[in-house]
C-alpha positions in Angstrom: 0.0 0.0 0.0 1.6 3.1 -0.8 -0.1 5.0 2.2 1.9 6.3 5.4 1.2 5.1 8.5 0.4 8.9 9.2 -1.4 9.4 5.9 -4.2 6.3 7.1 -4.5 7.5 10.4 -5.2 10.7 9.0 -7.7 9.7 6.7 -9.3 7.9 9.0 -9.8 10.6 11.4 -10.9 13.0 9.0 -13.9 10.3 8.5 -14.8 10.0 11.7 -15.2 13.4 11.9 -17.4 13.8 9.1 -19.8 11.2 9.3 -18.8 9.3 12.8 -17.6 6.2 13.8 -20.1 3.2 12.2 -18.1 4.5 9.1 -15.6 2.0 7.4 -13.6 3.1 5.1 -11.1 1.3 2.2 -8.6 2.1 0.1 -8.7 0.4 -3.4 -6.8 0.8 -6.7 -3.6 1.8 -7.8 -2.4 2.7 -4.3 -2.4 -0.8 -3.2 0.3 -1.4 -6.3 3.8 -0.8 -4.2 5.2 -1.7 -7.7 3.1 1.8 -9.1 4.0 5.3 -9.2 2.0 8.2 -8.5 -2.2 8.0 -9.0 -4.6 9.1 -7.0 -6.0 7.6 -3.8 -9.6 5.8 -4.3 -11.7 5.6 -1.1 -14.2 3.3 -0.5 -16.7 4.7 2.1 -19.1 2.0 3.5 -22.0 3.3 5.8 -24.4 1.4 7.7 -27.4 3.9 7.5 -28.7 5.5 4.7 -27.1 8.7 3.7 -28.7 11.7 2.8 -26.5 13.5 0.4 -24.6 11.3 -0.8 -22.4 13.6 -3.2 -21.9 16.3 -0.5 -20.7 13.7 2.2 -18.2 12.5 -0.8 -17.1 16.1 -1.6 -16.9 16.8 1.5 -14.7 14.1 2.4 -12.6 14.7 -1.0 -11.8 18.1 -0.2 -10.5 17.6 3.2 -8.3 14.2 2.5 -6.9 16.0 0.0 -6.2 19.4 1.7 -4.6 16.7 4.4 -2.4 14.8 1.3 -0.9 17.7 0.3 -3.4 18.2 -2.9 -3.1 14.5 -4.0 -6.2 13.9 -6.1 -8.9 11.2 -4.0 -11.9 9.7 -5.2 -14.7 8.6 -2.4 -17.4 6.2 -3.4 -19.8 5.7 -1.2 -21.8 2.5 -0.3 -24.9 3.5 2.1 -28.3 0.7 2.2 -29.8 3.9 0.0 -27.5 3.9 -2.6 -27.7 1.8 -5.8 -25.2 -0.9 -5.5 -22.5 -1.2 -8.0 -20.1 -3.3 -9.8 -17.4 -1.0 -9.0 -18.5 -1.2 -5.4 -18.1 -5.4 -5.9 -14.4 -4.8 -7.0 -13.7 -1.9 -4.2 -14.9 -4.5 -1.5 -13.3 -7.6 -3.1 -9.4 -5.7 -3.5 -9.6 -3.2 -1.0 -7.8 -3.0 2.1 -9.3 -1.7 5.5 -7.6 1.6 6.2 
C-alpha cells in the first residue's frame, strides 16, 4: 500500500469526523500497487445507515483528505443501504484493504 502510517491514520480521522464512527472506510486501486507510481487515492466509504447526500458527504470528504495529502487527487465512493449498489462497489470490497 503506498499510504503512510500517518497518511491512514489521517484519513481515518478526518472520517470520523465527518460522518462518525459506524463508518468503514477502504482504500482500493492503484495505491495498493507498491510496484506503481504516482495515482490518486480511491476511497471506499461503507456506511451502515442510509445517507442523505450522498455527493456532498463524498465532496466533502474529498476536499479535506486532500487538503490533508498535500493536494493529491482522492476519489470517495460511497456505499450506504440507499444507494444503488454497484459493480465497481463489488471490486472496491473484493481488492480493497481496510484503512
Amino acid at each position: 500500500m503506498r499510504l503512510s502510517s500517518q497518511q491512514t491514520r489521517k484519513i481515518r480521522q478526518i472520517v470520523r469526523e465527518l460522518v462518525g464512527e459506524k463508518a468503514q472506510v477502504r482504500l482500493f486501486g492503484s495505491r495498493l500497487d507498491d510496484q506503481r507510481k504516482g495515482g490518486d487515492v480511491d476511497l471506499l466509504l461503507e456506511l451502515p445507515e442510509p445517507v442523505a447526500d450522498p455527493a456532498l458527504v463524498g465532496a466533502r470528504l474529498s476536499a479535506r483528505i486532500s487538503r490533508a495529502l498535500l493536494g493529491r487527487r482522492v476519489d470517495v465512493l460511497i456505499l450506504a443501504p440507499n444507494l444503488r449498489h454497484l459493480p465497481i462497489h463489488d471490486i472496491a470490497l473484493s481488492e480493497g484493504q481496510i484503512l
